[in-house]
Each structure stands twice: as structure tokens, then as C-alpha cells.
C-alpha positions as CSV (number, residue, x, y, z in Angstrom):
1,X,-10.9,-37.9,-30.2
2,X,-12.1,-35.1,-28.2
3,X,-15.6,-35.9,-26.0
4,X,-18.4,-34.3,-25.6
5,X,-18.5,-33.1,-22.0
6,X,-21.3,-34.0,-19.9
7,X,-22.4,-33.0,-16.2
8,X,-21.3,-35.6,-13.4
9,X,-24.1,-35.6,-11.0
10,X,-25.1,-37.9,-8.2
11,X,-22.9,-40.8,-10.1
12,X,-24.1,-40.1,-13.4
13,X,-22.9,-38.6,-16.5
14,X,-25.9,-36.6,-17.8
15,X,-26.7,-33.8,-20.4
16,X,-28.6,-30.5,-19.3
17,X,-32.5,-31.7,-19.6
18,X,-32.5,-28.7,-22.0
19,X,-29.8,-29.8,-24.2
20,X,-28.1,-26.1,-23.9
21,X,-24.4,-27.0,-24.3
22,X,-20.9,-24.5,-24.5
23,X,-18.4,-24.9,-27.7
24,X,-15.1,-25.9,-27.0
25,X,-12.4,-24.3,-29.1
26,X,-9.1,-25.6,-29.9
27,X,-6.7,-22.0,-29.4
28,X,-4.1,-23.6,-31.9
29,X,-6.6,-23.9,-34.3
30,X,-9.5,-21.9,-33.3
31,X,-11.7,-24.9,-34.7
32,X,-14.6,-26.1,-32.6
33,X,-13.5,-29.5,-30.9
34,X,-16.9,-30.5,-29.1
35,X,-19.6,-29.2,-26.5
36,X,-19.6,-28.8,-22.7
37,X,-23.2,-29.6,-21.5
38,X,-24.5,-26.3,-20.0
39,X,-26.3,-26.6,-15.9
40,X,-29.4,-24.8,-14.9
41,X,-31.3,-24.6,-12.0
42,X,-32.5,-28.2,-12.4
43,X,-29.4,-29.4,-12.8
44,X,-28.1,-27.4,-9.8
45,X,-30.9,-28.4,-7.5
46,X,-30.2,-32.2,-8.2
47,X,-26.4,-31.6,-7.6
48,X,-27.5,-29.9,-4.3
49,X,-29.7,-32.6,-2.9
50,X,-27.5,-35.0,-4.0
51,X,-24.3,-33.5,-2.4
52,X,-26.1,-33.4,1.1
53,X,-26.8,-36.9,0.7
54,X,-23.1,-37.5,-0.2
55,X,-22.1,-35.7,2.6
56,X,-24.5,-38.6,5.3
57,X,-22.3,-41.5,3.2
58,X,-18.9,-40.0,3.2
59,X,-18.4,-38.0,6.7
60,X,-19.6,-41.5,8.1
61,X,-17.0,-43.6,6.6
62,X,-13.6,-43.3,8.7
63,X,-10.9,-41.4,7.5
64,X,-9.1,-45.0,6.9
65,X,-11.5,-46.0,4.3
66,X,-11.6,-42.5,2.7
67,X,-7.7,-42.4,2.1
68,X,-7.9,-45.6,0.4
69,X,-10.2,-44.7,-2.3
70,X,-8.6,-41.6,-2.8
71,X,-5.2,-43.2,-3.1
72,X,-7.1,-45.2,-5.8
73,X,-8.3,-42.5,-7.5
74,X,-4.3,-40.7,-7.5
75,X,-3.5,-44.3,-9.4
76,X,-6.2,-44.3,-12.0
77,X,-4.9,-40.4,-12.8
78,X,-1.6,-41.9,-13.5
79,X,-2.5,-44.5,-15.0
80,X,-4.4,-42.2,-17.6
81,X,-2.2,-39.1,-17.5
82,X,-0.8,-39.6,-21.2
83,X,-4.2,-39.5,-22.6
84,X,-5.2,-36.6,-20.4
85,X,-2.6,-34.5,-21.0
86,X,-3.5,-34.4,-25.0
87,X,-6.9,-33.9,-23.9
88,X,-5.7,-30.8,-22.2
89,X,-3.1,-29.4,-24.6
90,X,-5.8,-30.3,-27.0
91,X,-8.5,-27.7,-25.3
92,X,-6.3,-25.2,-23.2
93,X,-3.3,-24.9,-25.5
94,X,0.1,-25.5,-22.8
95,X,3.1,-28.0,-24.2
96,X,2.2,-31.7,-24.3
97,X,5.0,-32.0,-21.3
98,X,3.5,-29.5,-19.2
99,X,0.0,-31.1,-19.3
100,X,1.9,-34.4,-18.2
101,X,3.3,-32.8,-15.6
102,X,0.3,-31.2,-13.8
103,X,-1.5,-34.5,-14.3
104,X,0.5,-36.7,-12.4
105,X,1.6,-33.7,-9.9
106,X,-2.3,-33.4,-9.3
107,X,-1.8,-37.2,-8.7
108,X,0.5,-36.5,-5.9
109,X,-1.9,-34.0,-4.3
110,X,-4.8,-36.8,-3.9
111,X,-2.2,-38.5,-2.2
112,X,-0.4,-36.3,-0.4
113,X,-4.6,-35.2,1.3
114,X,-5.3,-38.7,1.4
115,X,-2.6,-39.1,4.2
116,X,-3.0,-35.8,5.6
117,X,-6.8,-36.6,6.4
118,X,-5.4,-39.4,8.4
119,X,-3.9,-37.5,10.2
120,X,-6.5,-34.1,11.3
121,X,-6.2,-34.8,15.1
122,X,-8.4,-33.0,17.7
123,X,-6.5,-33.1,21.2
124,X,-7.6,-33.6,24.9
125,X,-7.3,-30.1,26.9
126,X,-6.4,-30.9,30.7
127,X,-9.6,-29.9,33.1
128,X,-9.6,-27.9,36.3
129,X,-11.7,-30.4,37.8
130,X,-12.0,-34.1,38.4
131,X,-14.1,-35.9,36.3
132,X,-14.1,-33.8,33.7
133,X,-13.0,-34.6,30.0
134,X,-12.5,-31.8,27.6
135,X,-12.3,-32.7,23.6
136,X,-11.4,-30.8,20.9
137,X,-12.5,-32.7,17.8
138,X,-12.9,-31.6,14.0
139,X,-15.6,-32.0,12.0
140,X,-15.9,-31.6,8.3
141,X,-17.6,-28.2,7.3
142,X,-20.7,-30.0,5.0
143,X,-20.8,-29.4,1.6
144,X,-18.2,-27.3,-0.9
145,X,-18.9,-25.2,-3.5
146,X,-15.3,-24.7,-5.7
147,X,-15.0,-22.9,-8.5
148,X,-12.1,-23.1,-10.9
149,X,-10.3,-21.0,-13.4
150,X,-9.1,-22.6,-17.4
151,X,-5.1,-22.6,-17.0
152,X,-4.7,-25.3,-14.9
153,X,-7.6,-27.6,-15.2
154,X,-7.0,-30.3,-12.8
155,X,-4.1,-29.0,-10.6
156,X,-6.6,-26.2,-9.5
157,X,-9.3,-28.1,-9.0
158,X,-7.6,-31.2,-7.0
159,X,-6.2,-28.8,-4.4
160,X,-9.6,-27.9,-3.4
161,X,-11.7,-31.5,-4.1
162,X,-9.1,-33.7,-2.6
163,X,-8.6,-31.1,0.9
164,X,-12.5,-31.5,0.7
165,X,-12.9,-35.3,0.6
166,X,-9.7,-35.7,3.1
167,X,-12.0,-33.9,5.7
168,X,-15.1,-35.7,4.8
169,X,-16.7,-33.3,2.8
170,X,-18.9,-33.6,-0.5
171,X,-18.3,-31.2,-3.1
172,X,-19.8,-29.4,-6.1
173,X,-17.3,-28.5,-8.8
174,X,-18.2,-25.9,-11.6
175,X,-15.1,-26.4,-13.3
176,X,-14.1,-24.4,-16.6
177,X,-15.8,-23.9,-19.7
178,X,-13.1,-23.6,-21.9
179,X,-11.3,-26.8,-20.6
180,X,-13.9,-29.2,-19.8
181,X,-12.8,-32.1,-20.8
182,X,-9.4,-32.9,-19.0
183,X,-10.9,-31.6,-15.9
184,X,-14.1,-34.5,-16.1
185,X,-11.0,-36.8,-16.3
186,X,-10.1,-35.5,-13.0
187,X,-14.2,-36.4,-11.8
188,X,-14.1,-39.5,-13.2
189,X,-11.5,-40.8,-11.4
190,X,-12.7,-40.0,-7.9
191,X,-15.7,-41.6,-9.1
192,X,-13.9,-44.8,-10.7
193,X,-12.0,-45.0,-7.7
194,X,-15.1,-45.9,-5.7
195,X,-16.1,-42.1,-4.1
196,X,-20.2,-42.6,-3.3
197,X,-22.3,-41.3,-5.6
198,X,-23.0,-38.0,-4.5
199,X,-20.3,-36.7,-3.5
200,X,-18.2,-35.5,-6.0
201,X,-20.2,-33.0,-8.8
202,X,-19.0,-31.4,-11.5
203,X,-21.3,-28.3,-13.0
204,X,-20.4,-26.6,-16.1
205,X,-22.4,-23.0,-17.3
206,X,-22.4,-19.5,-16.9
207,X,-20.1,-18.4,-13.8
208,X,-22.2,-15.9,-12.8
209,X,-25.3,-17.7,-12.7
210,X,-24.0,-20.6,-11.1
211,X,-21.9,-18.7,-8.6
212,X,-25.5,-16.8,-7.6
213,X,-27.2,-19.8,-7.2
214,X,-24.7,-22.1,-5.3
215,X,-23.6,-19.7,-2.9
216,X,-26.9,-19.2,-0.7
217,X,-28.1,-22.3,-1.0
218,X,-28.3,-23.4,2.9
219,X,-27.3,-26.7,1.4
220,X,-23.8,-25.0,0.7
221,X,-21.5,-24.2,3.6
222,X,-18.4,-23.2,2.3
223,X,-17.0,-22.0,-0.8
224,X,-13.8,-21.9,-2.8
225,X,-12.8,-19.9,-5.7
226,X,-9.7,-19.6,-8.0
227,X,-9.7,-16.3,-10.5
228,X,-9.6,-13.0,-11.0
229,X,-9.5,-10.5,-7.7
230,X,-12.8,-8.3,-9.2
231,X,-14.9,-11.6,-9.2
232,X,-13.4,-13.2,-5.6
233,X,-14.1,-9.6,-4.1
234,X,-18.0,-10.1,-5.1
235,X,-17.9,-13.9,-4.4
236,X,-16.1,-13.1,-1.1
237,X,-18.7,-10.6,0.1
238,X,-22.2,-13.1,-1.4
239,X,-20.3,-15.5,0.9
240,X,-20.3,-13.0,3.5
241,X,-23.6,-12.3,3.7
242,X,-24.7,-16.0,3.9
243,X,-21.9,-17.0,6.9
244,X,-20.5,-19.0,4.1
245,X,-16.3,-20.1,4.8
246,X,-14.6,-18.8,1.9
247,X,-10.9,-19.4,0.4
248,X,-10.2,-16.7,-2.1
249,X,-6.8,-17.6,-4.4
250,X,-7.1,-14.5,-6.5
251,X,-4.8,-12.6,-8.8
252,X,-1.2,-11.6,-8.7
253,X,1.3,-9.4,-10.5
254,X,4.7,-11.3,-9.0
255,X,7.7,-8.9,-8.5
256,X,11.4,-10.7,-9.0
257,X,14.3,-8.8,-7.2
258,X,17.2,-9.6,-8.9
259,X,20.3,-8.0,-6.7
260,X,23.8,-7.2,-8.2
261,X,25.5,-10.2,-6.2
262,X,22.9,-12.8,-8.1
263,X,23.4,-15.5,-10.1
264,X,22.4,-13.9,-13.6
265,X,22.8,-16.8,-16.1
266,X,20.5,-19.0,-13.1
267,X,18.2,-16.4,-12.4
268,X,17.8,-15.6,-16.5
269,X,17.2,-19.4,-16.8
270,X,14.3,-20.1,-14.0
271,X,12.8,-16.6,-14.4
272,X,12.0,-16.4,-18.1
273,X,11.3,-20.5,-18.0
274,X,8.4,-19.9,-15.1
275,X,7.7,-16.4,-17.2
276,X,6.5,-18.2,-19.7
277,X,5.0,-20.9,-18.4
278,X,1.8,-22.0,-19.9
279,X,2.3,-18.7,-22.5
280,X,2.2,-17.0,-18.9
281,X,-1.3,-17.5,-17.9
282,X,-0.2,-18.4,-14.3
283,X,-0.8,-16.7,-11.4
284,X,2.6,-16.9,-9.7
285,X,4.3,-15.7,-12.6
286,X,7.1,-13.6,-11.8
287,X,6.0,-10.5,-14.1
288,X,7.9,-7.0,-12.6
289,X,11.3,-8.0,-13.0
290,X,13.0,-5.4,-10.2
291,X,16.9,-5.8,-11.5
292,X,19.7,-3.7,-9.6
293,X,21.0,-0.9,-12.4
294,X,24.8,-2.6,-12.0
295,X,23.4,-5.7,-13.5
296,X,20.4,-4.3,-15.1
297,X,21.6,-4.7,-19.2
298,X,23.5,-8.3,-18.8
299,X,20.2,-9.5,-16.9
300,X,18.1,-8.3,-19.6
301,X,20.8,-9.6,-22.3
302,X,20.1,-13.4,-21.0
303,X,16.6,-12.8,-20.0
304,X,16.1,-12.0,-24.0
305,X,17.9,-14.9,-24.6
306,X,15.9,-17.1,-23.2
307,X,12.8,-15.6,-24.3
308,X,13.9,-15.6,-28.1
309,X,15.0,-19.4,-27.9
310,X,11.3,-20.0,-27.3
311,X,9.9,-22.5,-29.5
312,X,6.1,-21.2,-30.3
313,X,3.5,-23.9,-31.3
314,X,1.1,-26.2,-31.0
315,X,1.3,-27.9,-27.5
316,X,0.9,-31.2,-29.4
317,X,4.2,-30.6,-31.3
318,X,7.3,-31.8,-30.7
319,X,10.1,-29.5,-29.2
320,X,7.5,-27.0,-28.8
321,X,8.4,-25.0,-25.2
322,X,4.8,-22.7,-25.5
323,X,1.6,-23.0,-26.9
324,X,-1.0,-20.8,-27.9
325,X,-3.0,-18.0,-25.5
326,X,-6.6,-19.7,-24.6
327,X,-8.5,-17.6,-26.1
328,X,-9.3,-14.6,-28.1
329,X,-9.6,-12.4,-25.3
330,X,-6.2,-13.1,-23.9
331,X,-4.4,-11.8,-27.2
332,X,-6.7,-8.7,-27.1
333,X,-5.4,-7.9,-23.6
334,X,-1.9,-8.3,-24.7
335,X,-1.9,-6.4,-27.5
336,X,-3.7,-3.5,-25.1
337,X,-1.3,-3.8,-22.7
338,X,1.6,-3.5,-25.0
339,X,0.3,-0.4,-27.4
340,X,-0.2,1.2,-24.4
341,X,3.1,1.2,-23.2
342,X,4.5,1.7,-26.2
343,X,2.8,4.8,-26.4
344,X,4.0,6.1,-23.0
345,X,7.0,5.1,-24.3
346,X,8.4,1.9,-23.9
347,X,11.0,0.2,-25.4
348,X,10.4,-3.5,-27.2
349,X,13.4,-5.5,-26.2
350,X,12.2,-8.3,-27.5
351,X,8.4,-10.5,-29.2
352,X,5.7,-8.1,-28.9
353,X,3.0,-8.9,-31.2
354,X,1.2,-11.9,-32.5
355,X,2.5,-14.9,-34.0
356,X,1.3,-16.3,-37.6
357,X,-3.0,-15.8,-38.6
358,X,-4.3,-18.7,-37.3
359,X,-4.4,-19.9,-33.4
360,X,-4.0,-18.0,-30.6
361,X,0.0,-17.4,-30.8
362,X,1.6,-14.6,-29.1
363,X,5.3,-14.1,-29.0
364,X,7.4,-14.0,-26.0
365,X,7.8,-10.2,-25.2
366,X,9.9,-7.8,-22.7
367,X,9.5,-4.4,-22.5
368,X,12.2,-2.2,-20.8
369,X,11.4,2.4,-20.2
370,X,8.3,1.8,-19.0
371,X,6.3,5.0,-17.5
372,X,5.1,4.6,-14.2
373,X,1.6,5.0,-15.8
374,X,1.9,2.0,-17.8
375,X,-1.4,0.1,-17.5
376,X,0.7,-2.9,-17.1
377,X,2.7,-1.8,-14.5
378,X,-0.4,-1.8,-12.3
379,X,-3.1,-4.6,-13.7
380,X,-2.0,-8.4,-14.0
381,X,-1.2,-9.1,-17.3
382,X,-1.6,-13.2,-17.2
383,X,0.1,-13.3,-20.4
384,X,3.6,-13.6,-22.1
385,X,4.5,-10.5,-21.0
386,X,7.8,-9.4,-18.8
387,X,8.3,-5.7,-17.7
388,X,11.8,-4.8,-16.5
389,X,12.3,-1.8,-13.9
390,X,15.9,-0.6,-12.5
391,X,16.6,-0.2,-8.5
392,X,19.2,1.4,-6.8
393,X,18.9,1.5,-3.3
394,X,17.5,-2.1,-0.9
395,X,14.5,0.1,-0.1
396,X,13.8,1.0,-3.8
397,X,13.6,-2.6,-4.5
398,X,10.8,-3.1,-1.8
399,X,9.2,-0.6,-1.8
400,X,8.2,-1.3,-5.8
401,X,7.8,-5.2,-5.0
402,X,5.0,-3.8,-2.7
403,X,3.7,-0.8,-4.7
404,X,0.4,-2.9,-5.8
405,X,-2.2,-4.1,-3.5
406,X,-1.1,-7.8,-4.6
407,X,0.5,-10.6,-2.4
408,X,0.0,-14.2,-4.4
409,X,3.8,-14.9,-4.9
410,X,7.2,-12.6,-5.2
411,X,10.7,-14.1,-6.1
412,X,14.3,-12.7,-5.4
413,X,17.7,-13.8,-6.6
414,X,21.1,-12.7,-4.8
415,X,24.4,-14.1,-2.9
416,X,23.8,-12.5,0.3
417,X,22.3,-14.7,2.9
418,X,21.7,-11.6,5.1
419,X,19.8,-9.9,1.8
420,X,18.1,-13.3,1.3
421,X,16.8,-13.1,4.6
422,X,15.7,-9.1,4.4
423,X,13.4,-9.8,1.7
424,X,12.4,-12.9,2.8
425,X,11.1,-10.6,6.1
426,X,10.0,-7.4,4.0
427,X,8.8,-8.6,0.6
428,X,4.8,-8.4,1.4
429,X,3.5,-11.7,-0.1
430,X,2.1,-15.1,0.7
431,X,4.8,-17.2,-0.9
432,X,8.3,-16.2,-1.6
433,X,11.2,-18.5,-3.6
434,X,14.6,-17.5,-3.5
435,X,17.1,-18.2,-5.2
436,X,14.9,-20.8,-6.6
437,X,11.3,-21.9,-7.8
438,X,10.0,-24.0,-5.1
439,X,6.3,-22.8,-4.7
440,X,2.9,-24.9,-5.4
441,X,4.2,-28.7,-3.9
442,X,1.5,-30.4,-1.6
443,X,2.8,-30.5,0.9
444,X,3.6,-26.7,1.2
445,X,1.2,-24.0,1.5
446,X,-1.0,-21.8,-1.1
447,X,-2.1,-18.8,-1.0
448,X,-1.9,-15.2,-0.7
449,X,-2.3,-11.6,1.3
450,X,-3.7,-8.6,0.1
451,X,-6.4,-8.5,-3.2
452,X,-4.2,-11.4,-3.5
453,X,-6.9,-13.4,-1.5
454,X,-6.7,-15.4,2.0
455,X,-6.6,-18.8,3.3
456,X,-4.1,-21.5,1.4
457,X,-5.1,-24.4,-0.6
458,X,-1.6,-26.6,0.1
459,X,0.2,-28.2,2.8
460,X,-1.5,-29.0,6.3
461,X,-2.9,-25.3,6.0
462,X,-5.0,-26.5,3.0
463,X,-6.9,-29.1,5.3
464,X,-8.0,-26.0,7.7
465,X,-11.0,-24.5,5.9
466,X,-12.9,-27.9,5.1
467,X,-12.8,-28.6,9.3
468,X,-14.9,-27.3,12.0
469,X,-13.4,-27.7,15.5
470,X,-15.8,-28.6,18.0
471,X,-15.7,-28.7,21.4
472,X,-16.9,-31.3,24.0
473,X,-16.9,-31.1,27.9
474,X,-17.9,-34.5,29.4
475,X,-18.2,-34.7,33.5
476,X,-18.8,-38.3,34.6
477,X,-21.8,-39.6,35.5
């Protein structure tokens, strides 16, 4: 059974007082599966004074006590991930096993910040005179305002919740509309674990509105946002011109290099399995597939492979490898994105239009001759969508992996230690995998350069934002 979704706010589960609630659509189905109860200004002014209250309660307990309860909370998630991940399938779409999988990986970042929060250290800086003590401690920054995209419903929203509470922060979550439900799972077990009322809220409305109101507020002094590079720019500057904090993970348009001397049947299989990940509504995604011209027609003859062995389906089913889009809108974009490279004159290798009447299905597609005017070729895609470009020369191959003004993530394939290493150096990006797809573990960072965004949401990196360092020089009495 799906839930109606309510607001978490100071402990409680509440309706808006003006009953305005958000349908919730199934994209397999495109049946309505329940409401998300829609915040206001009344609901956001209670969150508000009921965060800075949370914040008294939980920056006063000792980081000791705090990584309990969150190590609690990390068990409760696994102890519930089954039933949360048809929850999620249910509302966003992704295979039953990859809803599993983020669950209980979002249970390893609770941990993983739980111990890391342990662990934020100030350090004693040697005086030039005697008597004199010099401190540098950390502080937690106050309250967090996060905001959090639909294709990953909890494992977005834990990075930023569970870095905040580590530091001793309180935080108010306006988590997605069109997955609601798995990420109140996520809320409620903070809140089961024993977080104080207060502390953890979770806001559910118009993004715009919301995003308006929050940001000012004194209350609020920091903020976090996961989406789409337009929005971040205009959250980034609002935040700006409060002295807000502000970590931006924003858009991305991966490039993957794949050199002659690379392992082609290993870099078809990771590149068109992470391709198509969550029907490709991820942000890492590799997308421009960069492919030396030696190697350029057996790549693409596996990469096809791989794409048309795709099972398409409901998440729920068995055997099924990728679900529906989320929403209306995303098959829209693809089918935008694809006439209009067609018409430039592309070439469909493979997929390339959507799947069956009913749900949001879209078929795996690659698309080879594209024009350097292709829409694609410069907007993200976030969709099922691969576009394959030849390279001669080294420099050919980075100076296209640069071309956009993106940085989230890039990937590379090859033999060459000494070429590993060059694009390791050259490839302008926040997170490179070679050889391999090792990004987005806790305890390694986040983030990215360019529109891409700044600051990183993993790894000891991801504690930094939700700390002030303060500092303290003490001559003895």
C-alpha cells in the first residue's frame, strides 16, 4: 500500500492546515498512487522555529551521543530497506534491486558521518608567547536548508542530512514531490532512532516558493541543493546575497574516453550498465562516449549489445534491468532531443523512441553522425540516451571531454598507465573513474567544477560546509 505523505515537523507527522496536497503518480502506470501534503508559509515558519530550537538540543549533546543515534537510525534503514525499496520503485520507477541498493548504501552513509563526526578535530596552534593558548575549534554552521532532486530519493538526501547532524546541525529537508514517500522513510528513521524533535524536517511544495522563503530566513544559515545548473545558479546567487554557505551539486553531461589500447568488452559492459542506470536520470552518467576511430565500430558493436539486452519494465518485475522515465516531461525531452538530431542528421544505432502506450517507457538508444549542433551534444540529456563521437589525436579527446562548461564526473578506459594518468591530470572534472566505476562511496568525495557546482557532499570533504572554525586565544590569568 502506498501512503499518503505527510510533513514531518518538530516530531510530528502533520497535514498542511490548508489541506493543499501534490498527486503522486506511478510512471509505470501513470495511475495516481496517493498525495504528498503541500507546505506554506505556516508550515514553513513552524519548521523554522522549530529547527532553531533543534539546533540548542542537538549542538549541545556531544558528538558521542550523536553517533549513536545515528548509527541507530542506519539500522532501522536496513532493517526496512525491502519495504522501502517497493515504495520507491513504486513512485520513481528504477528496478526493485536498484532501489535496494541505494537504501542500504544510504544506510552506510549515516554510518560512515556518524563516525566521521567523531572525529572533526580543531588543533592547538603553538604561541609566540608564554602563557598563551591558541585553539582552533569547529562549530556547527546552525541550521540547513537542503533541497533534493526525484532520482535518488534517499541517497541524495542522506549525504546532506547525515554530514548536517554529524556536525551538530538541524536541518529542514524539502525533499521531492514526485517521490515522497520513500524519502519520509528516510525522516522517519532519524526520528525513530531518537534524533530530538526539531531537528530533522521534512517540507514538501512548490520549489520555487519554498526555496524563496527558506533561503533568507536569518533562521537559515546555510543551504544545500541537488538539481539542475539553471535553478543552483539562482539558488547560488539568493544565497549570496543573504551570506548564506551554499553547496551546489548541479548538472553534468559525463564524457567517457575510450582509447584504442582499452578493454572494449569491460568498458562496453560498465559503460552502457551505468548508461542506463535508473533509465539514465543520473547525474554522473557517462553520456558523450569519446571512442578512438581504430576501435570506434567494435566499441559501438558491444556498446549496442548491451543496450538491446536491456530488459524494459516495470521496476517491480522480475528480471527487469530499467524501469520507466519519471515523468511525462522526461519522455518529451527525449523525444526532442532525438528528432533533433535526427534532423541534423544522425544515425539511430540503436532504441530511439518510446516503448509500448501506457507508462513512461523509453527505449535504450545510441546515436552515432551527430552534427556539432546537436542540441544534445551541448544540454544534459538525463535520459537513456548515449551519443558516440570519434577522436584521433590525445588532444582531440580532451579537448571535447572539456568543450562544455560541465565538470560533475568524466570516465576513461585504456591500457596505458602513462595515458591513465594524462587524463587523470587533464580531463577538467570533479570526479574521474578509470578503468572502472568507483565514484559516489562515503567515504570518497562529491562534487564538481564548473556549472557543474562546488563544494562535495562525500568523504571528510562533505563534513566541511556544516563547520565553522573558530578561533580562541587564551593568555593566563
Amino acid at each position: 500500500m502506498y501512503p499518503n505523505v505527510l510533513l514531518h515537523i518538530d516530531g510530528k507527522w502533520q497535514a498542511a492546515a490548508n489541506g493543499r496536497t501534490l498527486d503522486i503518480i506511478n510512471p509505470a502506470t501513470e495511475e495516481v498512487l496517493g498525495q504528498a501534503s503541500h507546505a506554506g508559509p505556516p508550515e514553513l515558519d513552524l519548521a523554522l522555529a522549530a529547527a532553531a530550537r533543534g539546533f540548542t538540543v542537538w549542538s549541545n549533546l556531544s558528538a558521542f551521543e550523536r553517533s549513536k543515534i545515528m548509527r541507530r537510525a542506519a539500522d532501522l534503514l536496513r532493517e526496512r530497506a525491502e519495504a522501502i525499496a517497493r515504495l520507491m520503485t513504486t513512485e520513481q520507477g528504477k528496478p526493485l534491486e536498484q532501489s535496494l541498493a541505494e537504501t542500504l548504501g544510504s544506510a552506510d552513509v549515516i554510518d560512515w558521518f556518524a563516525e566521521e563526526g567523531r572525529r572533526a578535530y580543531g588543533r592547538v596552534i603553538p604561541a609566540r608567547s608564554a602563557g598563551v593558548y591558541q585553539l582552533s575549534v569547529r562549530a556547527p554552521v546552525g541550521v540547513v536548508a537542503g533541497f533534493t532532486p526525484w532520482n535518488f530519493p534517499i541517497s541524495q538526501a542522506v549525504r546532506k542530512v547525515s554530514a548536517a547532524l554529524a556536525a551538530g546541525c538541524a536541518f529542514i529537508l524539502k525533499g521531492p514531490e514526485e517521490t515522497p514517500a520513500s524519502c519520509a522513510e528516510l525522516m522517519r528513521a532519524y526520528a525513530d532512532a531518537g534524533v530530538p524533535a526539531g531537528v530533522v524536517q521534512l517540507v514538501f511544495g512548490k520549489p520555487a516558493e519554498i526555496s524563496e522563503y527558506l533561503i533568507p530566513h536569518p533562521v537559515v544559515k546555510k543551504i544545500s541543493f541537488t538539481g539542475s545548473t539553471v535553478v543552483g545558479k539562482h539558488l547560488a546567487a539568493l544565497a549570496g546575497a543573504n551570506m548564506k554557505r551554499a553547496t551546489m551539486e548541479l548538472g553534468g553531461h559525463a564524457p567517457a574516453v575510450i582509447c584504442a589500447d582499452a578493454d572494449l568488452d569491460l568498458a562496453a559492459k560498465i559503460l552502457s550498465a551505468n548508461k542506463f542506470r535508473n533509465a539514465g536520470q543520473v547525474c554522473v552518467a557517462p553520456t558523450r562516449f569519446i571512442v578512438q576511430n581504430e576501435v570506434f565500430e567494435p566499441f559501438l558493436e558491444r556498446f549496442v549489445r548491451e543496450a538491446e539486452a536491456i530488459k524494459l519494465g516495470s521496476g517491480l518485475d522480475a528480471g527487469v534491468t530499467m524501469g520507466p522515465l519519471a515523468n511525462d516531461r522526461r519522455v518529451a525531452a527525449m523525444e526532442g532531443f532525438i528528432a533533433d538530431a535526427v534532423q541534423k542528421g544522425a544515425r539511430i544505432r540503436t532504441g530511439g523512441k518510446r516503448s509500448g502506450n501506457k507508462g513512461y517507457f523509453f527505449e535504450p538508444t545510441v546515436l552515432t553522425d551527430l552534427s556539432p549542433d546537436t542540441r544534445a551534444l551541448h544540454e544534459e540529456p538525463f535520459g537513456p540516451l548515449a551519443l558516440f563521437l570519434p577522436f584521433d589525436s590525445f588532444d582531440e579527446a580532451i579537448l571535447e571531454a572539456n568543450r562544455l562548461p560541465y565538470g560533475l564526473a568524466a570516465y576513461a578506459y585504456t591500457r596505458s598507465a602513462a595515458t591513465a594518468t594524462a587524463l587523470g591530470e587533464r580531463i577538467e572534472s570533479g570526479m574521474i573513474g578509470i578503468n572502472h566505476h568507483g565514484l559516489a562511496l562515503p567515504e570518497t568525495p562529491f562534487g564538481g567544477v564548473k556549472d557543474s557546482g562546488y563544494g562535495s557532499e562525500g568523504g571528510a570533504e562533505g563534513l566541511e560546509p556544516y563547520l565553522v572554525t573558530k578561533f580562541i586565544s587564551q593568555a593566563s590569568g
